[in-house]
N, C-alpha and C positions, 0 to 999 in steps of 0.2 A: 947691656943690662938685660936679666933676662926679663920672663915676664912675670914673676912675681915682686920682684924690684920694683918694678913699672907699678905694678898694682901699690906696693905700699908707699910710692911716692908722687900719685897722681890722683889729682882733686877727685872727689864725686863726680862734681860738672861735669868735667874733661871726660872724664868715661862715661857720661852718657849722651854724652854728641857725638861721641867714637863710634858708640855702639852704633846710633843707626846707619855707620856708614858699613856695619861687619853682615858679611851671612848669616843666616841661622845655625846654629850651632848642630851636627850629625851626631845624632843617638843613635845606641844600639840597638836596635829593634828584637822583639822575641822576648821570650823568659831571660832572667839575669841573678844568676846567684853570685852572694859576697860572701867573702871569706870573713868570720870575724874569731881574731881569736881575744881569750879573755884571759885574766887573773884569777881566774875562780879555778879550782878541780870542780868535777861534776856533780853537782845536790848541794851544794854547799848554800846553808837555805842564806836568805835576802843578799845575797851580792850574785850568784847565779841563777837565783830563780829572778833575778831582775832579766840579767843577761837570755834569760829562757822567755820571760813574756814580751820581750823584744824579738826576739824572733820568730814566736807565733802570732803579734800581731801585727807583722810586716808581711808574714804570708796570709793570712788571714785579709788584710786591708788589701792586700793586691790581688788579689784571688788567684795567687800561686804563681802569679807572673813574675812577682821579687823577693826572692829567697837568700836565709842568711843561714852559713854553714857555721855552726859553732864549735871552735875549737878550743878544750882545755886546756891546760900548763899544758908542755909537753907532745904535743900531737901536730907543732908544727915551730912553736917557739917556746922560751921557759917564762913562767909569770910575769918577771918585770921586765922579760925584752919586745913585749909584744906596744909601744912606744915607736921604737924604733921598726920594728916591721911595716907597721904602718907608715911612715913619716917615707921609707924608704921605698913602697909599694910591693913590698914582701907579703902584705896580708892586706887587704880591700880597709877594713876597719877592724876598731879593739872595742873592748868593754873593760872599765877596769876603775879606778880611783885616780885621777890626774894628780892626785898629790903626791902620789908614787915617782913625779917628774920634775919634780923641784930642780931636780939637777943638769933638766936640761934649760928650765928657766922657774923660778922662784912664783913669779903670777898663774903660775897650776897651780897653786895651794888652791886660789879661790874657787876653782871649778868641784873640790870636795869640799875642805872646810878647813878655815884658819883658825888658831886658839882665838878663844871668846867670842867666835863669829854668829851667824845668823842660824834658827833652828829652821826645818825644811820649809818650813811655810817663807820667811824671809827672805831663804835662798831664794826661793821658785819665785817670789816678788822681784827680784833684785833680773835675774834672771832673764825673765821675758816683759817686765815692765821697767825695767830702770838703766836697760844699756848692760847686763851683761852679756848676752847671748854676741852680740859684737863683737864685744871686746876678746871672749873666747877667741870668735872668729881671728880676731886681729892678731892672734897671739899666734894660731893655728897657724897663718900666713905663713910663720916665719918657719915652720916645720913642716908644709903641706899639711896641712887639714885641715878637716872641715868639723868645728866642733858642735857636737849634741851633748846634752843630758838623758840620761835613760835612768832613771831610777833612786832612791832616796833613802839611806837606813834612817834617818830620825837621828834623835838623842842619842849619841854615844855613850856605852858604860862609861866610865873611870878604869874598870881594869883589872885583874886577877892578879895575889899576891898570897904569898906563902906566910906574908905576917902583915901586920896592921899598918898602917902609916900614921906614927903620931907626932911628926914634926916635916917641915921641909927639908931638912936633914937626913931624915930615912932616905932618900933619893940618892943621896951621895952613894957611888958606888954600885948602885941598881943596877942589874943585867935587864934592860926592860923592852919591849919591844913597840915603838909606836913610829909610825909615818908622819911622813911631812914636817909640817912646823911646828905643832905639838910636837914631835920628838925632839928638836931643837931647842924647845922651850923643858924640856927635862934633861935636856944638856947642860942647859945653864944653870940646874942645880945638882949637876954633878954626875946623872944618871951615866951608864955604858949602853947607849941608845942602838938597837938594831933593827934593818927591816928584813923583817924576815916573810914570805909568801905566805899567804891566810895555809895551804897546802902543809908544812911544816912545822907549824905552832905547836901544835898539841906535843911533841915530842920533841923538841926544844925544852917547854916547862915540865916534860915529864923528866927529862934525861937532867937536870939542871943547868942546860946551858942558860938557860933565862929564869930571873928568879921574879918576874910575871910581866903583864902581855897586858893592854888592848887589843880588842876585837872589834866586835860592832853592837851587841845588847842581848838581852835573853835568848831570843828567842834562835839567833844565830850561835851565839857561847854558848846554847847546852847543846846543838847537833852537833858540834865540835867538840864537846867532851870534856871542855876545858875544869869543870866540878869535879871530875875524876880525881885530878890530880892537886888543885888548889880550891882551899875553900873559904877566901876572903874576897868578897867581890862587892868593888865600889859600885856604886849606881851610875854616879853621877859625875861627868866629868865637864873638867876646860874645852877639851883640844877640840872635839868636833860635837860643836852642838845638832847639824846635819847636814850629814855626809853625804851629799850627790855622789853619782854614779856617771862616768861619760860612757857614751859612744863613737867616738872620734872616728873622722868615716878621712882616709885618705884624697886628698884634694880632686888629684886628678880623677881618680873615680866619681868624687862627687860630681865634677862637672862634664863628666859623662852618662849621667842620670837623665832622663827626661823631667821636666819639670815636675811629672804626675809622680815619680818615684823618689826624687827628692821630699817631695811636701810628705808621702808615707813614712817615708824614714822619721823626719821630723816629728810627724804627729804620732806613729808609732811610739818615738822616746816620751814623750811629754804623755801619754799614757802610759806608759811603764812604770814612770816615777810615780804617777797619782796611784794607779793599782797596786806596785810593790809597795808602796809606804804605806798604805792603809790595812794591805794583809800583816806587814811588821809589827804596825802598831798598835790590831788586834791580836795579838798573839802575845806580846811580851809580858802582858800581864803574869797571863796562865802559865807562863813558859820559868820567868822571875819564881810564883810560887813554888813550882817542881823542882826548882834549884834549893832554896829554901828546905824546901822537905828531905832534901838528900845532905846535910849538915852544911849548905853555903850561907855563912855570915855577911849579909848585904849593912853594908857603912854608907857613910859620906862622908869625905874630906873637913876638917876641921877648917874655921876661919882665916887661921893663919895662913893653913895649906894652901886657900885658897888665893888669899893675898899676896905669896909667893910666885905660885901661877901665874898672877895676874901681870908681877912687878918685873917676869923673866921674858913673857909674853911681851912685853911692850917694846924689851932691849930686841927679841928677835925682829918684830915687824919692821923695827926702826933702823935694824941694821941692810934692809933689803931696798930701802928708798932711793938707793943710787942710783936702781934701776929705773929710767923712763917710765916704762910699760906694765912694768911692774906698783910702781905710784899712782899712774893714772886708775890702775886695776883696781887697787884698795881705795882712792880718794872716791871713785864710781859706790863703789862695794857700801863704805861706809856710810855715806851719802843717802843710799837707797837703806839701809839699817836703820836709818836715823828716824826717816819717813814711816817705817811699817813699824819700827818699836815705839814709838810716841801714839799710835792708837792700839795696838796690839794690847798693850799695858794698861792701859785706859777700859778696853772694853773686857776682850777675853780674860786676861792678866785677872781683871779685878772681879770678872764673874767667878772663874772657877776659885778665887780665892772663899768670895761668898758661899758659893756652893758648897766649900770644904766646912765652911763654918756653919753653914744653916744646917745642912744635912748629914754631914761628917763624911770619910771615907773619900 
């Protein structure tokens, strides 16, 4: 058996009565740079500039003693193999969207975001107060690593399209491009679902191989360009109300960290996501009207639409419960949703509703 066998089938207790019988564990002394690579190409604003204030403030919080080498598509693996470089210790650590991993197990959706899931504030509740950050771990086990969050786009668009959507029917037959289980949930109404690397989009929906795209919200969809070429853009969608960002740090690296470079890497991530989410989500505003001003038609999904979503939504989650780990993932998941949407709704929910109403706008 090796020893990660051991670990996933041996009490808590049991290993910490073991522990005091084992040596201290031998770290690397000196400076220590990781390799990390990412999903992102270079500038590509809120999914690599998360990727970027992870890496200055991991050098910054160590004072240069631990440093992270970041590598784009292509400079050492291509967008979605950088999973498996990790897992494999080809690359130290990734940056990237765990829901791009469905396929090597279904409970990475929740580490980004499942249809109808939690908005960033939820996640980051669920997260570090309600047993996800574990369960990451747990998952991690089975692939070597060590899982982090680094980062949070918010509110996902709905998505760019070359004509309106005015039935759940328009879907049938869609060239559309969306990750994870949102794409699976526009499967089941017929869509031809593709994942295509943030890096290639633009010219996909320019060339027609795709006849329109999620992204991730204004302020990312117009450095991207995507108004160029289509100009109907939902606001508002199902699939990822907010989208975490992992840093997934290869096992055996991890536990070759000193404990003081562990705890930076950690609090580095859990910074990244407060500061990138907040830069995102001053920005989209301004970013939303400039779209606007260039002739993009901002919608929202009609009721139906949305009823659709909901009723395709329920077959996918439902078809993944066979899994163990994947159950225990979403019954956690849900569990902590239930908790933070029952005041959320009550306090914030109904102020800003007031707000809209006292003061308009």
């Amino acid at each position: 058996m090796d020893r990660r066998s051991f670990l996933r089938n041996t009490t808590l207790g049991a290993g910490a009565a073991a522990a005091s019988t084992l040596a201290a564990p031998a770290y690397a002394q000196g400076k220590r740079a990781l390799t990390m690579v990412t999903s992102w190409p270079r500038g590509f604003a809120v999914l690599d500039d998360a990727a970027s204030y992870l890496e200055k403030f991991v050098s910054e919080l160590s004072d240069g003693m631990l440093t992270i080498d970041k590598k784009a598509p292509g400079e050492l693996v291509g967008a979605l193999e950088v999973f498996d470089a990790v897992s494999s210790g080809q690359a130290d650590m990734y940056h990237s969207a765990d829901y791009y991993f469905i396929g090597q197990h279904p409970g990475y959706a929740y580490f980004t975001a499942v249809p109808f899931g939690g908005t960033a504030q939820e996640v980051t509740n669920w997260y570090y107060h309600g047993g996800g950050e574990a369960l990451h771990d747990e998952l991690g086990l089975i692939f070597n690593m060590k899982g982090l969050l680094a980062g949070n786009s918010g509110s996902q668009s709905g998505g760019w399209f070359r004509n309106e959507i005015r039935s759940a029917d328009d879907f049938n037959g869609l060239k559309f491009r969306m990750p994870g289980l949102g794409g699976k949930v526009l499967g089941k109404l017929g869509a031809s679902v593709q994942n295509i690397p943030g890096g290639e989009l633009y010219q996909a929906l320019s060339s027609g191989a795709l006849d329109g795209l999620e992204w991730v919200g204004p302020m990312a969809d117009e450095r991207a360009g995507f108004q160029e070429v289509a100009k109907i853009y939902y606001t508002a969608g199902f699939h990822e109300p907010g989208s975490a960002l992992a840093a997934n740090v290869n096992l055996d690296v991890w536990e070759s960290l000193t404990p003081q470079q562990q705890a930076i890497l950690r609090y580095a991530s859990m910074a990244t996501t407060h500061f990138q989410l907040a830069e995102t989500l001053a920005n989209n505003g301004a970013a939303l009207a400039r779209l606007q001003a260039q002739g993009v038609k901002t919608l929202q999904f009609s009721d139906d639409v949305w009823d659709a979503f909901g009723r395709a939504s329920a077959e996918v989650m439902d078809e993944n419960m066979g899994d163990e780990l994947f159950a225990k993932i979403r019954t956690s998941f849900e569990a902590s949703l239930a908790t933070s949407a029952s005041w959320i709704q009550k306090s914030d929910g109904f102020y800003v509703e007031q707000r809209v109403r006292v003061l308009g706008g």
